[in-house]
N, C-alpha and C positions, 0 to 999 in steps of 0.2 A: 628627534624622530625615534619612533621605539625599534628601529633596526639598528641604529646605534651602536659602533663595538668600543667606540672612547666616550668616558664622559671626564667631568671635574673632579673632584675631592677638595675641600679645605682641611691644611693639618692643623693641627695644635695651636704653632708656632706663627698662623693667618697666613702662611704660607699655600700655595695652591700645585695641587700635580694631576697630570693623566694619567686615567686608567684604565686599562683594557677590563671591560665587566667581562669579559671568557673568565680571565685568570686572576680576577682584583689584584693585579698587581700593576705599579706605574709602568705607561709605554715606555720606550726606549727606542731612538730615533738615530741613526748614525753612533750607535754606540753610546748615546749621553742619554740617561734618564731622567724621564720629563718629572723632575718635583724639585721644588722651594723657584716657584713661578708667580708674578705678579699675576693676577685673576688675568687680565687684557690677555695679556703671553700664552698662558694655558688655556683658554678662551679659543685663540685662535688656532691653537695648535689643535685643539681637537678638532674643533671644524675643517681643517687641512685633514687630519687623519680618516674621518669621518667619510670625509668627501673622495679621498685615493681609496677607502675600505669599500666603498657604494661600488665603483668604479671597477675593482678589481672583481668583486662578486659576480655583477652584471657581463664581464668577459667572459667568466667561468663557466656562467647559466646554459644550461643546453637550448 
């Protein structure tokens, strides 16, 4: 969706991590930084993130 605040990145290494497009830099989720992720793993994790970012906005909205 282009409200979107996580997407994928592929490193170098064919490794995969999330990234918050505000800050390009990888999320970070209970303390552990989402990167060197099987595509599936980071796949799903943005869509979890995605889906709590929609969620939280939608509270916030006057």
């Amino acid at each position: 969706m282009p409200d979107d605040r996580y997407t994928l990145r592929k490193d170098p290494d064919g490794t995969w991590r999330v990234v918050d497009i505000f800050t390009d830099l990888p999320a970070v989720v209970h303390s552990q930084v989402m990167i060197l992720m099987d595509m599936e793993e980071a796949d799903d994790i943005v869509d979890l993130l995605n889906t709590l970012d929609r969620k939280r906005r939608a509270e916030q909205a006057p």
